[in-house]
DRENVOVEX-119536 format. One record per residue (C-alpha): residue number from 1; residue in one letter; z, y, x. Coordinates in steps of 0.25 Angstrom, whole numbers, plus 5000, padded with zeros to 4 digits. Example, Ala and Ser with C-alpha at 12.3 -4.5 7.8 and 13.67 -1.06 7.14 Angstrom:
BEGIN
{nr = 1, rest = A, Z = 5031, Y = 4982, X = 5049}
{nr = 2, rest = S, Z = 5029, Y = 4996, X = 5055}
END
This chain:
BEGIN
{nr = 1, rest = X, Z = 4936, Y = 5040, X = 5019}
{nr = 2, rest = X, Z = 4948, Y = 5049, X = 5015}
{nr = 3, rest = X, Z = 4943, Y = 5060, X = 5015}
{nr = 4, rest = X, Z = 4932, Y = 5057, X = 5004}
{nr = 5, rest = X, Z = 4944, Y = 5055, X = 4995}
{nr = 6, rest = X, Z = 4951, Y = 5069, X = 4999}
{nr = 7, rest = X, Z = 4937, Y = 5077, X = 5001}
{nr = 8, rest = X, Z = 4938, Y = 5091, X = 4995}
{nr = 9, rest = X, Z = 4932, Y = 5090, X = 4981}
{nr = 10, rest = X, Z = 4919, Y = 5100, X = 4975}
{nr = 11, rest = X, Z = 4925, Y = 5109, X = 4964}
{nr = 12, rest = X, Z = 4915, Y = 5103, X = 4955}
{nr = 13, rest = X, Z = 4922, Y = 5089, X = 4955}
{nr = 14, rest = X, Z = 4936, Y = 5096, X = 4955}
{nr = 15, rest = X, Z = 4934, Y = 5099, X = 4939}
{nr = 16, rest = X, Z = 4928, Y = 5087, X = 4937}
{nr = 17, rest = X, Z = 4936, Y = 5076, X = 4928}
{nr = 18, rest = X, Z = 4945, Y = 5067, X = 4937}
{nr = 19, rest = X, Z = 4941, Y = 5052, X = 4939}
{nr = 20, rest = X, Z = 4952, Y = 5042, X = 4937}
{nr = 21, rest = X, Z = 4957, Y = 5036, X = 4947}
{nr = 22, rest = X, Z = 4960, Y = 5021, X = 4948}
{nr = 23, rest = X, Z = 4970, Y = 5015, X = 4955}
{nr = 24, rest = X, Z = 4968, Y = 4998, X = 4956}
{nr = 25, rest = X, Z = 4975, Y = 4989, X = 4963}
{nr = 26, rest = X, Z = 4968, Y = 4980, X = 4974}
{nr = 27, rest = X, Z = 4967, Y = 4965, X = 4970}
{nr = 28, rest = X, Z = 4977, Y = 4954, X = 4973}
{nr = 29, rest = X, Z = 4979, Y = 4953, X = 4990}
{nr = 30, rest = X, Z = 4976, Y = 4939, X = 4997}
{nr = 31, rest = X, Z = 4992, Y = 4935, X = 4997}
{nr = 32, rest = X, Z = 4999, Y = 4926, X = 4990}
{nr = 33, rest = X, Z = 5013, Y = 4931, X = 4981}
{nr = 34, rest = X, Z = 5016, Y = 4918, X = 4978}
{nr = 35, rest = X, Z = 5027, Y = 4917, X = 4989}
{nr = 36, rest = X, Z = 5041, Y = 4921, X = 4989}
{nr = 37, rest = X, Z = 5047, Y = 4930, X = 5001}
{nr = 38, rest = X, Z = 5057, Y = 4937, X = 5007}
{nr = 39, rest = X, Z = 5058, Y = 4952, X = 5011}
{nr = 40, rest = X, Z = 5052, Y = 4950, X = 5026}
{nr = 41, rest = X, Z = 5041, Y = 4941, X = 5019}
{nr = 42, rest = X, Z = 5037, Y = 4949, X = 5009}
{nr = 43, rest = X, Z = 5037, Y = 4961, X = 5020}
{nr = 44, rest = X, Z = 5025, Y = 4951, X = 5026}
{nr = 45, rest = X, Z = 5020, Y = 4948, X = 5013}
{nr = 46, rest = X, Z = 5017, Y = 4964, X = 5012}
{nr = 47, rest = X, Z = 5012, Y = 4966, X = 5023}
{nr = 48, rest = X, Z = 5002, Y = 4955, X = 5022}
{nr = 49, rest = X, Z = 4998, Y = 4960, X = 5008}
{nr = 50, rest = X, Z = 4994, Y = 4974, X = 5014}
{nr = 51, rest = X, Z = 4984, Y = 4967, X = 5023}
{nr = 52, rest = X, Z = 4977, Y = 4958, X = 5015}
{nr = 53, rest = X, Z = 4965, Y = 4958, X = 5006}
{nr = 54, rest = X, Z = 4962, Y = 4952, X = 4993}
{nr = 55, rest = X, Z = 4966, Y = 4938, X = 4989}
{nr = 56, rest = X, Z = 4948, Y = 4933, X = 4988}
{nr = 57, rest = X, Z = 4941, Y = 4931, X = 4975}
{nr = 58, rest = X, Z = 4948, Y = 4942, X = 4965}
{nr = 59, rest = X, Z = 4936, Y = 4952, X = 4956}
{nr = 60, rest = X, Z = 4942, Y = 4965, X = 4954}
{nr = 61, rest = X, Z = 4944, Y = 4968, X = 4939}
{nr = 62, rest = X, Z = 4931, Y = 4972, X = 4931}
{nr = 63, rest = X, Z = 4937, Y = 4986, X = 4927}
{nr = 64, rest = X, Z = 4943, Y = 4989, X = 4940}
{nr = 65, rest = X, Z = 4926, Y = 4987, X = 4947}
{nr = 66, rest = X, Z = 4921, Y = 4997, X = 4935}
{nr = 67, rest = X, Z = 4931, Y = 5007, X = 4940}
{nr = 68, rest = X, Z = 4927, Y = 5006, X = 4954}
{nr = 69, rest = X, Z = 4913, Y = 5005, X = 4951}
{nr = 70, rest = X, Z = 4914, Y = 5019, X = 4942}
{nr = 71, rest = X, Z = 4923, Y = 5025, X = 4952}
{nr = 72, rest = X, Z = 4920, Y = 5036, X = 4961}
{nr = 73, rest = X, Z = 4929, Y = 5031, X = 4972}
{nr = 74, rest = X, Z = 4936, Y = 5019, X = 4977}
{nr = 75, rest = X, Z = 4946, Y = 5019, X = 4986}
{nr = 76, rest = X, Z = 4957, Y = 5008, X = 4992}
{nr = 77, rest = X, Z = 4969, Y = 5008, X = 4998}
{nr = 78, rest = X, Z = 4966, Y = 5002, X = 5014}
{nr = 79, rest = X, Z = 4973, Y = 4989, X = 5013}
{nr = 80, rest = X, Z = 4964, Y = 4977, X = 5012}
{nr = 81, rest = X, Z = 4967, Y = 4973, X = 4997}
{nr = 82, rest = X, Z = 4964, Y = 4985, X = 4993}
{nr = 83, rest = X, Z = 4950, Y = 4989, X = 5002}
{nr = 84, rest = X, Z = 4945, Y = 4972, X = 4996}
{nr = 85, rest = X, Z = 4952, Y = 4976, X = 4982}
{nr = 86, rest = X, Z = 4941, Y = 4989, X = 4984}
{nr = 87, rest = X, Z = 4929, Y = 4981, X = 4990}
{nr = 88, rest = X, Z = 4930, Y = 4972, X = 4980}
{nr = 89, rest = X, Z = 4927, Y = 4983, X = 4969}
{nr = 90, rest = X, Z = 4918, Y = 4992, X = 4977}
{nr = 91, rest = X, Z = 4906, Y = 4982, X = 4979}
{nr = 92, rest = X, Z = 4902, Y = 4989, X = 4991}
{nr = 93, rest = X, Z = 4905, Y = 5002, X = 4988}
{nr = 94, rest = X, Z = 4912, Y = 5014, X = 4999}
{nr = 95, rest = X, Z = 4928, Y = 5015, X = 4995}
{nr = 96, rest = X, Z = 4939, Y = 5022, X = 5003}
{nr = 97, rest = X, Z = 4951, Y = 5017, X = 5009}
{nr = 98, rest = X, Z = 4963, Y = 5025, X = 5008}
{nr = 99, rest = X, Z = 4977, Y = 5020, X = 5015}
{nr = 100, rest = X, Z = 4983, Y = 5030, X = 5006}
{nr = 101, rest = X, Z = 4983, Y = 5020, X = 4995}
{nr = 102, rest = X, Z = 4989, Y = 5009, X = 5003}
{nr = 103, rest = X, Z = 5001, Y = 5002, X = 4997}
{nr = 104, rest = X, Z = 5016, Y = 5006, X = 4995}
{nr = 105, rest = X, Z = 5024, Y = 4999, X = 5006}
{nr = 106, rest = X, Z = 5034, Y = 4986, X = 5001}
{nr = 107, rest = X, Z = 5043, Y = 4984, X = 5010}
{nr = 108, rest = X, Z = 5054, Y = 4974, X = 5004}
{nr = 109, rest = X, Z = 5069, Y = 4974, X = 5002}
{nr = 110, rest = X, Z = 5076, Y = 4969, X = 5015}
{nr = 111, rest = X, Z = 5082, Y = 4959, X = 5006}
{nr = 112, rest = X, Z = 5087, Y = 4944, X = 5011}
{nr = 113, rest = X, Z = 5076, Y = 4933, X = 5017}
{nr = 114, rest = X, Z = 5084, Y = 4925, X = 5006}
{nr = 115, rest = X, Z = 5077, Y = 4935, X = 4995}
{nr = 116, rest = X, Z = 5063, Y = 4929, X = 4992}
{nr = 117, rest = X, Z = 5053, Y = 4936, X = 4981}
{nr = 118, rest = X, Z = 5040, Y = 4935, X = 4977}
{nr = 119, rest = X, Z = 5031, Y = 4945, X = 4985}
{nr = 120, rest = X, Z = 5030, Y = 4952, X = 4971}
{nr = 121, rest = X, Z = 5045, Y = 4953, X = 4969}
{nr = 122, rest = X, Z = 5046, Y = 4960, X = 4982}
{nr = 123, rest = X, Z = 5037, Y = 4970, X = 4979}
{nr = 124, rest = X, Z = 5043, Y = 4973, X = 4968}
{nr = 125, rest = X, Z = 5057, Y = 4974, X = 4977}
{nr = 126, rest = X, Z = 5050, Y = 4981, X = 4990}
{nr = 127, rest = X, Z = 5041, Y = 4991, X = 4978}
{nr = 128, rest = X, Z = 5056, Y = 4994, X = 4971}
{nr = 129, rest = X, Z = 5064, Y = 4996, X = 4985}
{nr = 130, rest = X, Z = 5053, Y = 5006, X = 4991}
{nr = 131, rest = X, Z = 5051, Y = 5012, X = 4978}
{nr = 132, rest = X, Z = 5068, Y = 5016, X = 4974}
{nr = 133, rest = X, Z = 5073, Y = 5012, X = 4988}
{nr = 134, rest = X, Z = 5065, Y = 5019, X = 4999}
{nr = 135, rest = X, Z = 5063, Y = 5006, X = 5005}
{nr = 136, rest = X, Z = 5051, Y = 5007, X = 5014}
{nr = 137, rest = X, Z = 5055, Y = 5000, X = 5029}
{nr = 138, rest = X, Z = 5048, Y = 5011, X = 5035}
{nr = 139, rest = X, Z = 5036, Y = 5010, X = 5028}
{nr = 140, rest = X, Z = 5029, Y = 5021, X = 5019}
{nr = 141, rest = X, Z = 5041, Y = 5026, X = 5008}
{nr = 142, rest = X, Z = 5041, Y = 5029, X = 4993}
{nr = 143, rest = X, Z = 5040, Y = 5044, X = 4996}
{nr = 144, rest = X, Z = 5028, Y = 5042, X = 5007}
{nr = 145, rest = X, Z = 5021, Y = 5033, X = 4996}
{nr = 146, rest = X, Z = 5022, Y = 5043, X = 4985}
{nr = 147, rest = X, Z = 5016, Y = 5054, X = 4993}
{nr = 148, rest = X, Z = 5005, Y = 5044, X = 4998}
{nr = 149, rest = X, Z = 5001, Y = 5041, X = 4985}
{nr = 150, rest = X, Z = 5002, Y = 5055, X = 4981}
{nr = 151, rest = X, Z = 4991, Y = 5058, X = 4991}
{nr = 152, rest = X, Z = 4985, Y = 5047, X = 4986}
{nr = 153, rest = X, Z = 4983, Y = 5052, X = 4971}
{nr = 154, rest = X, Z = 4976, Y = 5065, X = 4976}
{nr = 155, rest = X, Z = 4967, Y = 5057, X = 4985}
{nr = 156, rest = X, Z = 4961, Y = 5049, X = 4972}
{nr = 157, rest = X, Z = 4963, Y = 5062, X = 4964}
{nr = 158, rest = X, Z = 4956, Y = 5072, X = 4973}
{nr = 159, rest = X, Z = 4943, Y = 5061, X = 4972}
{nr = 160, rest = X, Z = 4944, Y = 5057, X = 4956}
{nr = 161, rest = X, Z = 4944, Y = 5072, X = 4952}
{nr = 162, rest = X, Z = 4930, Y = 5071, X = 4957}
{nr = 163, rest = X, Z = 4927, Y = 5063, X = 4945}
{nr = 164, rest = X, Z = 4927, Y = 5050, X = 4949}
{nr = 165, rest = X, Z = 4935, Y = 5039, X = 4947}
{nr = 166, rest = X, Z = 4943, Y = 5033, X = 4959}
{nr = 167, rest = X, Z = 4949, Y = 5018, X = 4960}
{nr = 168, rest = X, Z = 4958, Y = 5015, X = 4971}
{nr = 169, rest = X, Z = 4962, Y = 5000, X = 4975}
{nr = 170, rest = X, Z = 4974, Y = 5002, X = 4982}
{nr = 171, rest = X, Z = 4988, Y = 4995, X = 4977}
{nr = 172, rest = X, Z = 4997, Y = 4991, X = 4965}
{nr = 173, rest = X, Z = 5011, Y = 5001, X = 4970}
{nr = 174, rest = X, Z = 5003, Y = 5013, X = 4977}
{nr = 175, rest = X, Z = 4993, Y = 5013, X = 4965}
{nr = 176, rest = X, Z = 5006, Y = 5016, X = 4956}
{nr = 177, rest = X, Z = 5011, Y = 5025, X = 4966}
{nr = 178, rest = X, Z = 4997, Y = 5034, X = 4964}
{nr = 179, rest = X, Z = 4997, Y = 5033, X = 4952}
{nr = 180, rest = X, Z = 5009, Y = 5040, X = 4949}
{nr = 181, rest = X, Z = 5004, Y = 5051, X = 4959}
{nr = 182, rest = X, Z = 4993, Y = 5052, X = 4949}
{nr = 183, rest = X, Z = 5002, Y = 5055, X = 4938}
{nr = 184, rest = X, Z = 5009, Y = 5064, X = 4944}
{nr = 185, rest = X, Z = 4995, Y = 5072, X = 4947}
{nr = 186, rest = X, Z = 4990, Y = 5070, X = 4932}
{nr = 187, rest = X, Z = 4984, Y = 5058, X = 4931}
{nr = 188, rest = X, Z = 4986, Y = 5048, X = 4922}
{nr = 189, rest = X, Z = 4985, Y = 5034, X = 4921}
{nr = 190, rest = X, Z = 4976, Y = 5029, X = 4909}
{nr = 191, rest = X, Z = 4975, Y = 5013, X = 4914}
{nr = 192, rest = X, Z = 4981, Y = 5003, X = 4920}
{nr = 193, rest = X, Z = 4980, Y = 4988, X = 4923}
{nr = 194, rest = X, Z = 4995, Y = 4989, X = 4930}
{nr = 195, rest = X, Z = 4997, Y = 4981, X = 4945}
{nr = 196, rest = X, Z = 4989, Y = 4970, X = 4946}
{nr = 197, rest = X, Z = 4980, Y = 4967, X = 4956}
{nr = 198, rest = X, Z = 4967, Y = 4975, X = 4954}
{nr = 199, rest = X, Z = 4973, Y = 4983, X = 4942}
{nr = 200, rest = X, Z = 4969, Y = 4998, X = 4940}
{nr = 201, rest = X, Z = 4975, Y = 5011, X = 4936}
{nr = 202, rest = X, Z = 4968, Y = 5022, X = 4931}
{nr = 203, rest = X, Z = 4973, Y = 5037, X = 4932}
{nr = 204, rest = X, Z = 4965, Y = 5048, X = 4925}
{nr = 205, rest = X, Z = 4969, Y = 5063, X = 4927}
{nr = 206, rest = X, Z = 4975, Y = 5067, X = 4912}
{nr = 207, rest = X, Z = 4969, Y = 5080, X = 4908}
END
Protein backbone atom coordinates (compact mmCIF):
# COMPACT_ATOMS: atom_id res chain seq x y z
CA UNK A 1 0.00 0.00 0.00
CA UNK A 2 3.01 1.98 0.34
CA UNK A 3 3.98 2.20 -2.69
CA UNK A 4 0.89 3.95 -4.02
CA UNK A 5 1.76 6.79 -1.75
CA UNK A 6 5.44 6.89 -3.05
CA UNK A 7 4.67 6.02 -6.85
CA UNK A 8 6.51 8.00 -9.41
CA UNK A 9 4.23 11.11 -10.42
CA UNK A 10 3.20 12.11 -14.39
CA UNK A 11 4.69 15.46 -15.16
CA UNK A 12 1.39 16.64 -15.81
CA UNK A 13 0.27 16.50 -11.96
CA UNK A 14 3.83 17.76 -10.99
CA UNK A 15 2.57 21.52 -12.03
CA UNK A 16 -0.57 21.06 -10.74
CA UNK A 17 -1.51 23.24 -7.54
CA UNK A 18 -0.84 21.05 -4.33
CA UNK A 19 -3.82 19.75 -2.19
CA UNK A 20 -3.51 20.53 1.51
CA UNK A 21 -3.02 18.15 3.66
CA UNK A 22 -4.76 17.40 6.98
CA UNK A 23 -3.40 15.99 9.84
CA UNK A 24 -6.46 14.95 12.57
CA UNK A 25 -6.06 13.25 15.56
CA UNK A 26 -7.84 9.82 15.95
CA UNK A 27 -10.74 9.86 18.70
CA UNK A 28 -10.50 9.25 22.34
CA UNK A 29 -9.11 5.49 23.02
CA UNK A 30 -11.31 2.89 25.13
CA UNK A 31 -9.13 3.63 28.57
CA UNK A 32 -9.85 5.47 31.35
CA UNK A 33 -7.44 8.78 32.62
CA UNK A 34 -9.34 9.03 35.50
CA UNK A 35 -6.59 7.16 37.70
CA UNK A 36 -3.57 8.20 39.20
CA UNK A 37 -0.08 6.15 38.74
CA UNK A 38 3.32 5.64 39.24
CA UNK A 39 6.20 5.67 36.67
CA UNK A 40 6.13 1.54 36.12
CA UNK A 41 1.92 1.96 35.93
CA UNK A 42 1.83 4.52 33.53
CA UNK A 43 4.66 2.50 31.46
CA UNK A 44 1.51 -0.26 31.33
CA UNK A 45 -0.87 2.36 30.94
CA UNK A 46 1.04 3.30 27.67
CA UNK A 47 1.42 0.47 26.51
CA UNK A 48 -2.11 -0.63 26.66
CA UNK A 49 -3.20 2.73 25.17
CA UNK A 50 -1.04 1.77 21.92
CA UNK A 51 -3.33 -1.41 21.47
CA UNK A 52 -6.52 -0.36 22.08
CA UNK A 53 -9.32 0.96 19.76
CA UNK A 54 -11.85 3.59 20.35
CA UNK A 55 -13.79 4.05 23.52
CA UNK A 56 -17.68 2.88 21.40
CA UNK A 57 -20.37 5.50 20.42
CA UNK A 58 -18.17 8.73 19.46
CA UNK A 59 -19.33 10.53 15.76
CA UNK A 60 -16.51 12.11 14.31
CA UNK A 61 -16.86 15.79 13.94
CA UNK A 62 -18.87 17.04 10.86
CA UNK A 63 -16.00 19.17 9.35
CA UNK A 64 -13.57 16.65 9.88
CA UNK A 65 -16.27 13.81 7.52
CA UNK A 66 -16.45 16.70 4.73
CA UNK A 67 -12.70 16.62 4.62
CA UNK A 68 -12.25 12.98 4.13
CA UNK A 69 -15.29 12.78 1.94
CA UNK A 70 -13.41 15.66 -0.60
CA UNK A 71 -10.07 14.12 -0.11
CA UNK A 72 -8.22 12.38 -2.57
CA UNK A 73 -6.49 10.06 -0.07
CA UNK A 74 -6.91 8.86 3.33
CA UNK A 75 -4.50 7.28 5.27
CA UNK A 76 -3.82 6.11 9.24
CA UNK A 77 -1.23 5.44 11.26
CA UNK A 78 -1.30 1.16 11.96
CA UNK A 79 -2.42 1.30 15.62
CA UNK A 80 -5.99 0.40 16.37
CA UNK A 81 -7.32 3.88 17.40
CA UNK A 82 -6.31 5.11 14.62
CA UNK A 83 -7.28 2.32 11.69
CA UNK A 84 -11.47 2.69 13.90
CA UNK A 85 -10.66 6.51 14.01
CA UNK A 86 -10.34 6.14 10.03
CA UNK A 87 -13.11 3.42 9.43
CA UNK A 88 -15.26 5.50 11.03
CA UNK A 89 -14.80 8.30 8.60
CA UNK A 90 -14.26 6.35 5.39
CA UNK A 91 -17.86 4.73 5.33
CA UNK A 92 -16.45 1.81 3.34
CA UNK A 93 -14.06 3.25 1.33
CA UNK A 94 -10.09 1.88 0.67
CA UNK A 95 -7.52 3.78 3.04
CA UNK A 96 -3.77 3.06 3.69
CA UNK A 97 -1.84 2.08 6.63
CA UNK A 98 1.28 3.54 7.20
CA UNK A 99 3.49 2.47 10.57
CA UNK A 100 5.40 5.62 9.58
CA UNK A 101 2.76 7.76 11.31
CA UNK A 102 2.65 5.71 14.48
CA UNK A 103 3.25 7.41 17.85
CA UNK A 104 6.36 9.10 19.47
CA UNK A 105 7.30 6.78 22.24
CA UNK A 106 6.61 7.95 26.18
CA UNK A 107 8.62 6.24 28.30
CA UNK A 108 8.42 8.02 31.74
CA UNK A 109 10.92 9.50 34.30
CA UNK A 110 12.33 6.71 36.61
CA UNK A 111 11.11 8.66 39.35
CA UNK A 112 9.85 7.03 42.95
CA UNK A 113 6.63 4.46 43.31
CA UNK A 114 5.84 7.17 45.86
CA UNK A 115 5.31 9.86 42.87
CA UNK A 116 1.69 9.36 41.56
CA UNK A 117 0.19 11.47 38.55
CA UNK A 118 -2.52 11.47 36.46
CA UNK A 119 -1.72 9.73 33.10
CA UNK A 120 -1.96 13.30 31.65
CA UNK A 121 0.63 14.78 33.90
CA UNK A 122 2.94 11.88 32.87
CA UNK A 123 2.80 12.52 29.52
CA UNK A 124 3.57 15.65 29.77
CA UNK A 125 6.78 14.52 31.99
CA UNK A 126 7.63 11.32 29.80
CA UNK A 127 6.82 14.14 26.20
CA UNK A 128 9.48 16.82 28.22
CA UNK A 129 12.21 14.24 29.28
CA UNK A 130 12.34 12.55 25.76
CA UNK A 131 12.03 15.72 24.02
CA UNK A 132 15.21 17.96 26.07
CA UNK A 133 16.50 14.92 27.95
CA UNK A 134 17.23 12.05 25.51
CA UNK A 135 15.15 9.89 27.53
CA UNK A 136 14.04 6.91 25.42
CA UNK A 137 14.75 3.48 27.51
CA UNK A 138 15.79 2.03 24.36
CA UNK A 139 13.06 2.93 22.23
CA UNK A 140 12.90 5.05 19.23
CA UNK A 141 14.85 8.61 20.18
CA UNK A 142 14.03 12.36 19.42
CA UNK A 143 16.65 12.38 16.46
CA UNK A 144 15.09 8.95 14.95
CA UNK A 145 11.57 10.50 15.40
CA UNK A 146 12.69 13.67 13.56
CA UNK A 147 13.83 11.92 10.55
CA UNK A 148 10.90 9.68 10.60
CA UNK A 149 8.52 12.25 10.53
CA UNK A 150 10.69 13.95 7.87
CA UNK A 151 10.02 11.02 5.72
CA UNK A 152 6.83 11.23 6.73
CA UNK A 153 6.12 14.91 5.22
CA UNK A 154 7.51 13.84 1.71
CA UNK A 155 5.27 10.75 1.65
CA UNK A 156 1.99 13.18 2.11
CA UNK A 157 3.71 15.84 -0.17
CA UNK A 158 4.77 13.52 -2.95
CA UNK A 159 0.65 12.41 -3.20
CA UNK A 160 -0.94 16.05 -2.35
CA UNK A 161 1.07 17.74 -5.34
CA UNK A 162 -1.11 15.55 -7.37
CA UNK A 163 -3.98 18.00 -6.50
CA UNK A 164 -5.78 16.31 -4.03
CA UNK A 165 -6.25 16.89 -0.59
CA UNK A 166 -4.91 14.22 1.90
CA UNK A 167 -6.19 13.62 5.54
CA UNK A 168 -4.17 11.58 7.87
CA UNK A 169 -5.58 10.08 11.37
CA UNK A 170 -2.71 9.42 13.16
CA UNK A 171 -1.69 11.06 16.56
CA UNK A 172 -1.73 14.26 18.84
CA UNK A 173 2.56 14.55 19.20
CA UNK A 174 3.77 12.81 15.80
CA UNK A 175 1.18 15.07 14.06
CA UNK A 176 2.96 18.25 15.50
CA UNK A 177 6.22 16.71 14.90
CA UNK A 178 5.02 16.55 10.94
CA UNK A 179 3.83 19.45 10.85
CA UNK A 180 6.92 21.22 11.73
CA UNK A 181 8.53 19.00 8.74
CA UNK A 182 6.03 20.69 6.80
CA UNK A 183 7.21 24.05 7.52
CA UNK A 184 10.28 23.53 7.14
CA UNK A 185 9.43 22.28 3.30
CA UNK A 186 7.12 25.53 2.64
CA UNK A 187 4.06 24.70 3.90
CA UNK A 188 1.99 26.38 6.05
CA UNK A 189 -0.47 26.00 8.51
CA UNK A 190 -3.78 27.95 7.68
CA UNK A 191 -6.24 26.05 10.46
CA UNK A 192 -6.24 24.60 13.54
CA UNK A 193 -8.59 22.94 16.23
CA UNK A 194 -5.40 22.44 18.51
CA UNK A 195 -4.94 18.63 20.42
CA UNK A 196 -8.05 17.27 21.17
CA UNK A 197 -9.31 14.09 20.21
CA UNK A 198 -10.39 14.11 16.55
CA UNK A 199 -8.93 17.73 16.01
CA UNK A 200 -7.59 18.82 12.41
CA UNK A 201 -4.67 20.68 11.02
CA UNK A 202 -4.46 21.92 7.83
CA UNK A 203 -1.33 22.82 5.92
CA UNK A 204 -1.31 24.33 2.56
CA UNK A 205 1.86 25.00 0.33
CA UNK A 206 2.42 29.02 0.43
CA UNK A 207 2.96 30.21 -2.89
Amino acid sequence: MASVLTAELPAASRTARPGAIILARHGEPALSRKVRLNAAEYRQFWANYEILGLLPGQTPPAKLQRFVEGCGTLVASTRLRSIESAQALARGREFTRHDMLIEAPLPPPNWPAWIRLSPKMWGFYARVWWWFFNHHEGQETRSEAEKRADAAAEMLIEHAVRGEDVVVLAHGFFNFMVGRSLKRRGWRLVSSEGWKYWSTRRYERAL
